[in-house]
N, C-alpha and C positions, 0 to 999 in steps of 0.2 A: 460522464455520470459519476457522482459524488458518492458514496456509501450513505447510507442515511444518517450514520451513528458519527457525530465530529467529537473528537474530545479535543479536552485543554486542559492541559497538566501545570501545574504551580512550581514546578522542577526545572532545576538551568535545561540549557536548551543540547549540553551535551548527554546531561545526565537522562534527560526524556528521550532523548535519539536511542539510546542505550536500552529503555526502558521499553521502548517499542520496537526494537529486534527483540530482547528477549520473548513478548506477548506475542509475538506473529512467532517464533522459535519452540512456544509453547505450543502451538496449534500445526504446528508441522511443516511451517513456513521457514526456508532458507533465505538469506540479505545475497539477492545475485548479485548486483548492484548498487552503488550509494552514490550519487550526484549531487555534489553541493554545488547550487545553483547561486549562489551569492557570492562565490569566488570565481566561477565560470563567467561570470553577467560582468562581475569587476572589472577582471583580465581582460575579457574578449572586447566590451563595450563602455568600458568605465562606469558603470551602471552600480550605484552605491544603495544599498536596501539590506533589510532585516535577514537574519540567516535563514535559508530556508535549504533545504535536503529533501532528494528524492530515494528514498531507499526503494529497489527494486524486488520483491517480496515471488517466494516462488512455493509452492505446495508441489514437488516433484510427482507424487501419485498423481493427483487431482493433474498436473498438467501435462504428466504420460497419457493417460485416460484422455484428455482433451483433444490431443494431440492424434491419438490414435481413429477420432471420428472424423476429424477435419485438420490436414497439418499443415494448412493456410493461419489457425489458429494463432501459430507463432509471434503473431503479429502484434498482439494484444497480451501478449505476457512480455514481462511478469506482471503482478499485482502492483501496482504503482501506489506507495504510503508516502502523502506529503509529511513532512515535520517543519513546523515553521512557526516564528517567534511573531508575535503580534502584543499590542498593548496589554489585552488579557490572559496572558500566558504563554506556555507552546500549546502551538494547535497541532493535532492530530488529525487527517482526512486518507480517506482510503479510496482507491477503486471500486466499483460495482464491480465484483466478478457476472455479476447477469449483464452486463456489456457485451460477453463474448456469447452469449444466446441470442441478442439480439442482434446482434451485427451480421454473425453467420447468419441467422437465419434459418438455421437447423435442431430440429427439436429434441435430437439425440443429445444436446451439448446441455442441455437444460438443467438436465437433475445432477449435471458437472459444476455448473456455474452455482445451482441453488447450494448445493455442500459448500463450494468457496464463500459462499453468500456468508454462510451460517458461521465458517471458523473467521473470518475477515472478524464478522460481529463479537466471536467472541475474543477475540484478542483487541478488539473496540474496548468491549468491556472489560476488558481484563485490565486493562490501564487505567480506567476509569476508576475499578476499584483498588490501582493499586496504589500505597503512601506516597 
């Protein structure tokens, strides 16, 4: 499940990667992770395509809290932000944090997942509006 809000930044694709840690950094978001997936696919499979990057995005509160209702949760963090270069720009895609309410299944996790909902968006936005 996609985040509803995609951007595409007009930015080289290193400069956007950059640009989108610091907008999820703004929000409270730490880069656990960063997975370039175009030099993995290369390597492992000779597999030649546009660069694409998984940065793994973590909201420490939000996913202490998570963690603390259900610590099967683990499983679904971090917040997974693709960044990937397409004909119309870099593309920006997030995770649904309300993934991890529905998957549990538990309704304690809800109003965890909705606040992730809400900063995911606004560091969506954040890029969106930034030059």
């Amino acid at each position: 499940m996609i985040h509803e809000e995609i951007v595409v930044l007009s930015t080289p694709f290193d400069e956007s990667l950059a640009k989108v840690k610091e907008a999820f950094a703004a929000e409270g978001f730490g880069t656990l992770t960063e997975i370039d997936i175009q030099a993995t696919l290369a390597k492992k499979i000779g597999k030649e395509m546009d660069r694409y990057t998984i940065v793994g995005a973590c909201n420490p509160n939000l996913a202490g809290r998570a963690l603390d209702v259900v610590p099967q949760i683990g499983a679904l963090l971090p917040c997974n932000v693709v960044v990937r270069e397409t004909a119309d720009g870099v593309c920006v895609e997030a995770m649904d944090p309300g993934l991890m309410a529905s998957v549990t299944g538990n309704d304690e996790v809800t109003p965890i997942a909705d606040e992730a909902r809400q900063l995911v968006g606004n560091a969506l936005r954040r890029l969106r509006s930034s030059p």
